[in-house]
N, C-alpha and C positions, 0 to 999 in steps of 0.2 A: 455755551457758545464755544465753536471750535473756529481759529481761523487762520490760514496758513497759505502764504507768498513768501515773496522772495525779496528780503530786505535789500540787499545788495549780491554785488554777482559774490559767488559760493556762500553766502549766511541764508539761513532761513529762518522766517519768522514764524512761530509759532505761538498764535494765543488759546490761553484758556482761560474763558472767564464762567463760574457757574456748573452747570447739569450739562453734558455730554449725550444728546439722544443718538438713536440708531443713524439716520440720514444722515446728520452731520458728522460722526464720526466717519461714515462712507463718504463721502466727498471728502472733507479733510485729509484721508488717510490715502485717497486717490491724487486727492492736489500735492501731497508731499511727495508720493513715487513719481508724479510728471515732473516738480521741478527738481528731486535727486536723479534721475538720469542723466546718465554718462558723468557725473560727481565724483571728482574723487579729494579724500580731504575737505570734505565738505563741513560747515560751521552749521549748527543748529543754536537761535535766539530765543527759549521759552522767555513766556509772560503769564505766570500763573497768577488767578484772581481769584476769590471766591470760588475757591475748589470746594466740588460737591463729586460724589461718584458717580462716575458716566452709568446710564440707566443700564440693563439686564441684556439686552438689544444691543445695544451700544459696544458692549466685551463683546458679546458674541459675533460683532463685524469684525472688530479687533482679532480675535482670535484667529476668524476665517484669516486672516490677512497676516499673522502671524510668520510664515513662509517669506514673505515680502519684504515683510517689517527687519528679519535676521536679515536681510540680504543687505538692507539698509545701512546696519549696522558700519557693513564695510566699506560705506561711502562717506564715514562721518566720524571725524578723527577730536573733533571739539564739541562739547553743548556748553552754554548761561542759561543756568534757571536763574530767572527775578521771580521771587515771590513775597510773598508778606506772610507764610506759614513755617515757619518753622520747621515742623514734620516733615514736610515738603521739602527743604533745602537739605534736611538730613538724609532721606529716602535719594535723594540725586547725586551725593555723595559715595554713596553705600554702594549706588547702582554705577558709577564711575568708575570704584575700585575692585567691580563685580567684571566687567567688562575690557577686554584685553583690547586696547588701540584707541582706546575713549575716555577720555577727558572731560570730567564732568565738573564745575566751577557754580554753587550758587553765590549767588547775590540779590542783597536787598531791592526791592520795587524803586528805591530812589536810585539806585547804583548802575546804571543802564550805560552810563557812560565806561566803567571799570570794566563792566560784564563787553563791552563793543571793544574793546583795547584788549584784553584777555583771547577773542577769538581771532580778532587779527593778526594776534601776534606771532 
């Protein structure tokens, strides 16, 4: 399950819970370019759950969309991962310090409150 609004004005919420198919990655990844336009400095809120790898279909939207996605980049100066993986809070970190203008902070699935204080800040 992919699913993505707009927590508050400039944060965005992004859940992931489970297996990633093709459709829902294409609306998802459509619902996040409508509501990053015209963004700048914008906060990204992951909620990672029971990560599984998005299906075969699924990269392959991603990919197509890849152009989009870089462009994104430039409209989003903060992300909170919450997850309960490990691997997953390490990978967000890595990809934080891989990425020039983006600030990547995990946090614990209980820590939602740190992670909301972290991006407002």
């Amino acid at each position: 399950m992919l699913n993505i609004d707009q927590r508050e004005p400039g944060i965005i919420n992004i859940e992931v819970d489970g297996e990633i198919d093709a459709a829902e990655m294409e609306i998802g990844l459509n619902q996040l370019f409508e509501l990053c336009e015209g963004m700048t400095d914008g906060k990204l809120f992951y909620r990672i759950t029971n990560f599984k790898m998005p299906t075969l279909a699924a990269l392959g939207v991603e990919f197509m969309m890849m152009p989009k996605l870089f462009q994104l980049i430039g409209k989003v100066d903060k992300a909170a991962v919450l997850t309960n993986e490990s691997w997953i809070a390490k990978a967000s970190i890595i990809e934080g310090a891989l990425i020039p203008g983006l600030e990547i902070r995990a946090f614990d699935l209980d820590d939602e409150d740190a992670a909301l204080a972290f991006l407002r800040s």
